[in-house]
LORO-384029 format. One record per residue (C-alpha): x, y, z; chain; residue number from 1. Coordinates in Angstrom, 2 decimals. Example, Ala and Ser with C-alpha at 12.3 -4.5 7.8 and 13.67 -1.06 7.14 Angstrom:
2
        u        v        w  chaine  num
    12.30    -4.50     7.80       A    1
    13.67    -1.06     7.14       A    2
This chain:
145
        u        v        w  chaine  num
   -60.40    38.14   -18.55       A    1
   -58.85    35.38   -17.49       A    2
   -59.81    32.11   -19.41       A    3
   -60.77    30.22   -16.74       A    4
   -63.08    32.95   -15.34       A    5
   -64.43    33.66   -18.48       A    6
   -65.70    29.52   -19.06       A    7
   -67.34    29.96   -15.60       A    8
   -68.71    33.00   -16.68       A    9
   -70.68    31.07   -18.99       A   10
   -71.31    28.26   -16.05       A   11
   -72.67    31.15   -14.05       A   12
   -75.40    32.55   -16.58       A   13
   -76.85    29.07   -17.36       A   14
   -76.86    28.75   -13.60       A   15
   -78.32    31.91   -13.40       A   16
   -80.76    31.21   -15.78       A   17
   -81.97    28.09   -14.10       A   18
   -82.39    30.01   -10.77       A   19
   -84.67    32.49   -12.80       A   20
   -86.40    30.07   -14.36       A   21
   -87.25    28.34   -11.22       A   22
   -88.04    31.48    -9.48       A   23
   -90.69    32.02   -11.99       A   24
   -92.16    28.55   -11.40       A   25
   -92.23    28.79    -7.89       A   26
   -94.10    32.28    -8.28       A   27
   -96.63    29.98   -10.29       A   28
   -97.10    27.72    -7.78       A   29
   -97.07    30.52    -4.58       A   30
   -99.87    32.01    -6.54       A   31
  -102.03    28.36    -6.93       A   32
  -100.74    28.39    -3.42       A   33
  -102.68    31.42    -1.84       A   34
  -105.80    30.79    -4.55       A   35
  -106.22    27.67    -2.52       A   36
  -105.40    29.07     0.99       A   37
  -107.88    31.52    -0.37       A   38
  -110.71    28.96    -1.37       A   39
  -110.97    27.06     1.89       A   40
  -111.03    30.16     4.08       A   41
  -114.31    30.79     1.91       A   42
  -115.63    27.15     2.44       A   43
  -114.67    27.25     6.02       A   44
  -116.49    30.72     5.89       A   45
  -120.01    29.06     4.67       A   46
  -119.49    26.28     6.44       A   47
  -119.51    28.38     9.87       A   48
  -122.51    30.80     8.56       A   49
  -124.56    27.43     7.85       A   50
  -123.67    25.36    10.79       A   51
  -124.56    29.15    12.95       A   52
  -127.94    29.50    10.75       A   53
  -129.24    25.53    11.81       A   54
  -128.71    26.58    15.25       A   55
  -131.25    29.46    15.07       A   56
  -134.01    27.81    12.64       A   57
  -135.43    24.89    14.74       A   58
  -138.43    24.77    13.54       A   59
  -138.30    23.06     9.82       A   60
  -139.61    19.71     7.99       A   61
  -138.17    16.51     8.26       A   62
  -137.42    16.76     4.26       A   63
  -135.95    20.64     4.34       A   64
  -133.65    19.45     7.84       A   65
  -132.39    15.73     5.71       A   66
  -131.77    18.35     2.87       A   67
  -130.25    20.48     5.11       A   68
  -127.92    17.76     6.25       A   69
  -126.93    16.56     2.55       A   70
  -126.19    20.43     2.24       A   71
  -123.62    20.48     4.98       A   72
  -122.13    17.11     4.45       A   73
  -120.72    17.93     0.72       A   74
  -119.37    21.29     2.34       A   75
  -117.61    19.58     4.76       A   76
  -116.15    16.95     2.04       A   77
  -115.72    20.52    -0.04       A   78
  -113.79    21.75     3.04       A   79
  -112.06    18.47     3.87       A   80
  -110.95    18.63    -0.07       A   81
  -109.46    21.60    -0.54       A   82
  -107.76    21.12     3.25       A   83
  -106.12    18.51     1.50       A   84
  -105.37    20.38    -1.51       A   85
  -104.22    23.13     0.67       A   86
  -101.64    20.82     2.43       A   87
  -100.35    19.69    -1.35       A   88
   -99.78    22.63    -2.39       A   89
   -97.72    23.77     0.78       A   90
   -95.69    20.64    -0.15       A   91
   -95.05    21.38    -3.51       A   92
   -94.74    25.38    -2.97       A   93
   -91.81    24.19    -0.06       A   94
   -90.03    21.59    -3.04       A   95
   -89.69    24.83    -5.18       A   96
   -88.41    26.84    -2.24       A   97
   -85.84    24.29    -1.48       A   98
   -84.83    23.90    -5.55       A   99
   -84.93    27.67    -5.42       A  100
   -82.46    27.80    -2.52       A  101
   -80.28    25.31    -3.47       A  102
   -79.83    27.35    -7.31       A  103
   -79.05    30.53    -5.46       A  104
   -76.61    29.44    -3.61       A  105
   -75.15    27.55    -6.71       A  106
   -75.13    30.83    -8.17       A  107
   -73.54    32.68    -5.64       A  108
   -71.06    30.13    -4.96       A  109
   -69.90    30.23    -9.02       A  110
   -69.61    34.13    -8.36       A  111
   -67.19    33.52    -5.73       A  112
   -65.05    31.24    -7.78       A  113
   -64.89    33.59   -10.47       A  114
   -63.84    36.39    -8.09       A  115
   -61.67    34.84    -7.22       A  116
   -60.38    33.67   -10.29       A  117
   -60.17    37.05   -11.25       A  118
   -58.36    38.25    -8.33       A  119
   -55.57    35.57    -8.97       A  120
   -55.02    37.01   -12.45       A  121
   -55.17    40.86   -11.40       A  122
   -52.35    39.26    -8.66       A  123
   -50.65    37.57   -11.50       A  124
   -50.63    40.64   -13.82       A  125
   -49.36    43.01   -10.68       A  126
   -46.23    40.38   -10.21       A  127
   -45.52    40.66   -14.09       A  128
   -45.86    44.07   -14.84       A  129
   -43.61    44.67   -11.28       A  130
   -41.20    41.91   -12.57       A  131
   -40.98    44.08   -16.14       A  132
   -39.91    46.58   -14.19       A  133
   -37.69    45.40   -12.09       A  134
   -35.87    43.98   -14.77       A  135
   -35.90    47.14   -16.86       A  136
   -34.07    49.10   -13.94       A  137
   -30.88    49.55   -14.27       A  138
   -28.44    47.87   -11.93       A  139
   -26.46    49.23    -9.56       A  140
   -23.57    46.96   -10.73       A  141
   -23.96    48.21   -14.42       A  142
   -23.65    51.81   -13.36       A  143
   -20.24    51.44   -11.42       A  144
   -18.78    49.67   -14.62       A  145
């Protein structure tokens, strides 16, 4: 191989390495991701069943209804929250994507390079190995002498 293609080589595989590596994390954070996405669809969930449930009990005591009220206020900051959270996390889930992106194509970029480093020396060794022989056929001048 030729020596230049086989120093990228190397390049590629710690670049390769780094893509995995990142790959993983961004499975990591996907995960935390849809845990999230998956929390506040459960808040927002309650929240609806409670707000639906006020609606049909009219009839309660001033102390049960403030209760009530408490009780619905820290799900909404609950919801509020992890909507929050939720948008974080989409940030930091789309960072990874983009570092993720940009290391692939690093990747696949080195593997071009070295393609094509290799293709230059299978050219090279063609013109050599057609120059040997070329040079070991006889002339037509050396025959006629």
């Amino acid at each position: 191989m030729d020596k230049k293609a086989n120093r990228l080589r190397k390049v590629v595989a710690l670049a390769e390495l780094e893509e995995q590596k990142e790959c993983i994390e961004m499975k990591k954070v996907q995960q935390a991701y849809d845990h999230a996405v998956e929390r506040l669809d459960q808040l927002t969930s309650h929240r609806l069943k409670y707000q639906s449930e006020s609606q049909l009990n009219g009839n309660v005591g001033a102390v049960r209804w403030q209760d009530y009220q408490r009780f619905l206020s820290r799900l909404n900051q609950a919801v509020d929250s992890q909507s929050q959270f939720v948008n974080s996390s989409e940030q930091m889930l789309e960072a990874h994507r983009r570092r993720w992106q940009q290391k692939h194509k690093r990747v696949g970029l080195l593997e071009e390079i070295v393609q094509r480093y290799l293709k230059a020396e299978a050219s090279r060794d063609e013109r050599s190995m057609q120059k040997a022989l070329d040079d070991m056929q006889p002339t037509a001048k050396s025959f006629g002498k």
